[in-house]
C-alpha positions in Angstrom: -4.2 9.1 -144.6 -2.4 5.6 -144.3 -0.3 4.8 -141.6 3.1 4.0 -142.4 5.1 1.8 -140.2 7.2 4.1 -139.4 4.6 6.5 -138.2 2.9 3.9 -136.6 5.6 3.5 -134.4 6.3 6.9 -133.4 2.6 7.3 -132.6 2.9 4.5 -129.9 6.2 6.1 -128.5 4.0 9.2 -127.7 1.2 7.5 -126.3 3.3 4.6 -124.2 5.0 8.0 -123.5 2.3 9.8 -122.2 0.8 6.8 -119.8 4.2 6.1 -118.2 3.8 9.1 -115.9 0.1 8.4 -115.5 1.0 4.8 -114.7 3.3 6.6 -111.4 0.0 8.6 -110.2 -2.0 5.7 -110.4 0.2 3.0 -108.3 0.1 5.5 -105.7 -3.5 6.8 -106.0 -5.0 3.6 -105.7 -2.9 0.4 -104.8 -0.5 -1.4 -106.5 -2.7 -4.7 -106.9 -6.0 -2.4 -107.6 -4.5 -0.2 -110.9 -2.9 -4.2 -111.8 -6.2 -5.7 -112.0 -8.6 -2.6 -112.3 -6.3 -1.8 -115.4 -6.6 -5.3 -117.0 -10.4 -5.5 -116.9 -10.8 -2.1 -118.1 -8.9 -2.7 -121.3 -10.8 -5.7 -122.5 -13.6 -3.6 -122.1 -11.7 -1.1 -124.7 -10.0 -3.7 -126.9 -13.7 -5.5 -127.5 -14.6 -2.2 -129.3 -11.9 -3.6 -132.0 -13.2 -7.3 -132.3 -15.5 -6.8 -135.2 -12.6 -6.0 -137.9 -10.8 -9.6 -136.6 -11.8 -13.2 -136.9 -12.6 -13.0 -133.1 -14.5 -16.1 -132.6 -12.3 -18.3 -134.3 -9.5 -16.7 -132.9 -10.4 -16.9 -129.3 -11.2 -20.6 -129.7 -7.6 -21.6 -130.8 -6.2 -19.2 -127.8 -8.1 -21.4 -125.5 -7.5 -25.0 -126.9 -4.7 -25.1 -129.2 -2.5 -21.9 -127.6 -4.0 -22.6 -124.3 -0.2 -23.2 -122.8 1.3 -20.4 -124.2 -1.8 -17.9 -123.5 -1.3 -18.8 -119.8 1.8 -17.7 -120.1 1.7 -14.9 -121.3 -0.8 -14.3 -118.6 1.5 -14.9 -115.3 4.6 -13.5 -117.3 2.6 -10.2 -118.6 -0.6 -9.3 -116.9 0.1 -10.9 -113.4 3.8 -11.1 -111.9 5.1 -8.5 -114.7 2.3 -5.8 -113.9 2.6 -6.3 -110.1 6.3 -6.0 -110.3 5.9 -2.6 -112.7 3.4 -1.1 -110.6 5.0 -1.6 -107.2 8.0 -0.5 -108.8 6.9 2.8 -110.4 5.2 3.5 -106.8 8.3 4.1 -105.6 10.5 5.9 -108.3 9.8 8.5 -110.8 8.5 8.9 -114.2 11.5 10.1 -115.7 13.8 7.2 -114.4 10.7 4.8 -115.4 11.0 6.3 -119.2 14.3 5.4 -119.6 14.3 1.8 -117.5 11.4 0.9 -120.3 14.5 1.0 -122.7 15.8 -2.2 -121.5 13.2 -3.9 -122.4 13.9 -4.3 -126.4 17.7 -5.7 -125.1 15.6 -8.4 -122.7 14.3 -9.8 -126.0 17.2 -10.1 -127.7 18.8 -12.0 -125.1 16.1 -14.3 -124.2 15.3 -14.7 -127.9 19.4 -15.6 -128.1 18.1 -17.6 -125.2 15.4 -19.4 -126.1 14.8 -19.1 -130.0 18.3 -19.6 -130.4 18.4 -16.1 -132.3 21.9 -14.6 -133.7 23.3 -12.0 -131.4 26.2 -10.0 -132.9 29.3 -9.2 -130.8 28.3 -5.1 -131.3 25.2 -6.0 -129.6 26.8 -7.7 -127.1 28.7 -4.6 -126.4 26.0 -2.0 -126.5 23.7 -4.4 -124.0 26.7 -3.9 -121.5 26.7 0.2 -122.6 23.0 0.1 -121.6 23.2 -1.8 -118.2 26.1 1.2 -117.2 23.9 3.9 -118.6 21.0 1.7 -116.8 23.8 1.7 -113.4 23.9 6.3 -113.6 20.5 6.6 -113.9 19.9 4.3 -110.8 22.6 5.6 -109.1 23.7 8.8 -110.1 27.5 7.3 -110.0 26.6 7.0 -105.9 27.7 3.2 -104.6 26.1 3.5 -100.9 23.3 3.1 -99.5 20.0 1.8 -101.5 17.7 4.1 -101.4 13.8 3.4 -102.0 14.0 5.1 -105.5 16.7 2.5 -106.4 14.3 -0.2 -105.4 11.8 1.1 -107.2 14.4 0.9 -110.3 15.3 -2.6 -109.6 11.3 -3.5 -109.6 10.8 -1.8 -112.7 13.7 -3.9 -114.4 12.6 -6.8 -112.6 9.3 -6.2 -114.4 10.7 -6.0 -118.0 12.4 -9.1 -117.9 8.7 -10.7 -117.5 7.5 -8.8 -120.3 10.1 -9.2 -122.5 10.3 -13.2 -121.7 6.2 -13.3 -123.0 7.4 -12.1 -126.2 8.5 -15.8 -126.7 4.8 -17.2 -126.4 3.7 -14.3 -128.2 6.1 -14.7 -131.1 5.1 -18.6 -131.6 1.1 -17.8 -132.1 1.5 -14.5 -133.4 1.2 -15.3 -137.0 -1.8 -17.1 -136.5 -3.7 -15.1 -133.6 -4.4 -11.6 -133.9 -2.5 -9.6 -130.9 -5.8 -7.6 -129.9 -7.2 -11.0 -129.4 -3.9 -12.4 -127.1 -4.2 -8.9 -125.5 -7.7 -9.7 -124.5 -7.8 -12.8 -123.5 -4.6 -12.6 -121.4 -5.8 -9.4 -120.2 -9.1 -10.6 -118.4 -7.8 -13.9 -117.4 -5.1 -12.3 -115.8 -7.7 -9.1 -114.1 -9.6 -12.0 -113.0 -6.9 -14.1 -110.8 -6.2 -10.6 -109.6 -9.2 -9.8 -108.4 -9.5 -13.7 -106.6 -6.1 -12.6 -104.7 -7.6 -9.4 -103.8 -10.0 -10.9 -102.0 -7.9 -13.3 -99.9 -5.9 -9.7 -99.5 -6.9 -6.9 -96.7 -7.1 -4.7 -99.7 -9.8 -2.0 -100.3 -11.7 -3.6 -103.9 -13.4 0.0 -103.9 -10.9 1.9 -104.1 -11.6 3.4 -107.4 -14.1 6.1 -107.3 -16.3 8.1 -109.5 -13.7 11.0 -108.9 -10.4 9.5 -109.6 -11.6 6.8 -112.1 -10.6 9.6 -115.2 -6.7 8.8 -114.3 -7.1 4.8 -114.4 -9.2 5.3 -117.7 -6.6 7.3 -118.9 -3.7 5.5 -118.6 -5.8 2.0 -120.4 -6.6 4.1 -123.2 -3.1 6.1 -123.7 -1.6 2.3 -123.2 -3.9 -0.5 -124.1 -5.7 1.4 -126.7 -3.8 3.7 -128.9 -0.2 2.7 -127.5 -0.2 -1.1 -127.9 -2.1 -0.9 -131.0 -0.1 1.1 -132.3 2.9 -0.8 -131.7 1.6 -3.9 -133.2 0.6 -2.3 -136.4 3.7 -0.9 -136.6 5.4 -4.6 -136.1 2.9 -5.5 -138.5 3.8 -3.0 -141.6 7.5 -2.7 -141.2 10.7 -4.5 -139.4 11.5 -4.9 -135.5 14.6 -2.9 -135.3 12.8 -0.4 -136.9 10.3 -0.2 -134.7 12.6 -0.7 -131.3 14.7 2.5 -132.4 11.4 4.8 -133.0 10.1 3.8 -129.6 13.2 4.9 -127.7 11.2 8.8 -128.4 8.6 7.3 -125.5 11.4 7.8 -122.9 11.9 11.4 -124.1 8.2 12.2 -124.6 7.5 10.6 -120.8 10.0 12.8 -119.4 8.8 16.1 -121.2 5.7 15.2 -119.4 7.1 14.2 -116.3 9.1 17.4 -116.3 6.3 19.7 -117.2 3.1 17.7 -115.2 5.2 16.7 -112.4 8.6 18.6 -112.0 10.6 15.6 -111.7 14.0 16.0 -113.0 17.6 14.8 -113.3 21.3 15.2 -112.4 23.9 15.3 -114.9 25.0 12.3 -114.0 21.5 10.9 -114.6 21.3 12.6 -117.9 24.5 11.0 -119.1 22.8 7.6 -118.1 19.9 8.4 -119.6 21.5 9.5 -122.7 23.6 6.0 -122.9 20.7 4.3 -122.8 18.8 6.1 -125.9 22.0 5.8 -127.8 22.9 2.7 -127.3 19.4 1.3 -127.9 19.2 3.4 -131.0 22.3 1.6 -132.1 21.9 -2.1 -131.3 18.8 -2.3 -133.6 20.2 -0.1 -136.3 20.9 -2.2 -139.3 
């Protein structure tokens, strides 16, 4: 059967999904620089697998001499301060709140793309961003203004995070017609699992932390994300339009929760839920044409 874009896109939803509560075990199992670093060399290990159906060679080449700036880039914004920031954030809130957080990202891109691209932003979508950061403000807070609690950090991490990834959407977006994003994925991936691991060792951290026994959980959460979830996504930006694709992922948040609720028993006030529910709404919305 050939994938649509559409399907495409709901398949990484589930996937991205299904690795955002994974992702929560995994800062706290083993270290919030470990699963950063462990995580990045494991998925070029993964994404390799793909490299005989692309122009690899040639591909990688450019990335390191023509793209060279913007792959370093992408690097520090994506695999290094963004992952660091994500991880230490999901260490210390929930997979539920996490879900819905990850819906601010598509809004990041529009403004930094109004930003830097100089990209039209439409007065509705300047609206609905300011509907999501209130929905954003309920899920946080659950409508309490007192004191911050380490959950709230956690959610201020995790936002913190997604304004890294969303800004190395701009690198991405000026080699992506040229460069394959299994090969950006790759090299930014290992270059960045490499500084990683050269600040671990500077670091009183524990490099063998990963054991025989637990190593199933970090495998896990490459393949539901690296693998299947990113690949996913970019064959669905590939077949059909942005907005498109933005709106269909928004089913990840509900998906993570599901299995946050189920796997973990996390849950969520009212006042939460009506947060939550902003934010899938209004993200629905901005990127329906």
């Amino acid at each position: 059967m050939k994938l649509t874009g559409e399907l495409s896109a709901i398949l990484s939803a589930i996937f991205i999904g299904i690795a955002i509560p994974i992702s929560v075990i995994s800062s706290r199992e083993f270290g919030v620089l470990q699963v950063a670093a462990y995580s990045s060399i494991f998925s070029v290990i993964f994404l390799l697998a793909l490299t005989p159906f692309i122009n690899f060679k040639k591909q990688i080449k450019e990335v390191l001499t023509r793209y060279l700036k913007e792959s370093m880039s992408i690097t520090f914004s994506r695999s290094i301060i963004g992952s660091l920031l994500f991880f230490y954030g999901v260490s210390l809130t929930t997979s539920i709140r996490t879900a819905f957080m990850m819906r601010l990202e598509p809004i990041f891109v529009t403004i930094l793309s109004y930003s830097f691209l100089k990209e039209k932003v439409e007065s509705r979508q300047i609206g609905l961003i300011v509907l999501i950061i209130l929905g954003a403000f309920f899920l946080s807070t659950s409508g309490n203004i007192g004191a911050i609690t380490e959950t709230q950090i956690g959610d201020l991490f995790v936002i913190l995070s997604l304004l890294f990834f969303s800004y190395s959407y701009i690198p991405i977006k000026r080699i992506g017609k040229e460069i394959n994003p299994v090969t950006i994925t790759i090299v930014n991936n290992l270059f960045g699992g490499i500084i990683l691991f050269i600040i671990m060792l500077f670091l009183p951290v524990d490099l063998l932390t990963i054991s025989s026994s637990n190593i199933w959980l970090l495998l896990a959460y490459v393949v539901t994300f690296f693998v299947f979830g990113l690949y996913f996504y970019f064959d669905a930006m590939r077949k059909t339009k942005p907005w498109i694709v933005s709106s269909l992922l928004s089913f990840s948040s509900v998906v993570g929760s599901v299995v946050a609720y189920f796997g973990l028993g996390e849950t969520l006030n009212y006042i939460q839920v009506l947060g939550a529910g902003i934010i899938l709404i209004s993200t629905y919305l901005i990127f329906k044409k």
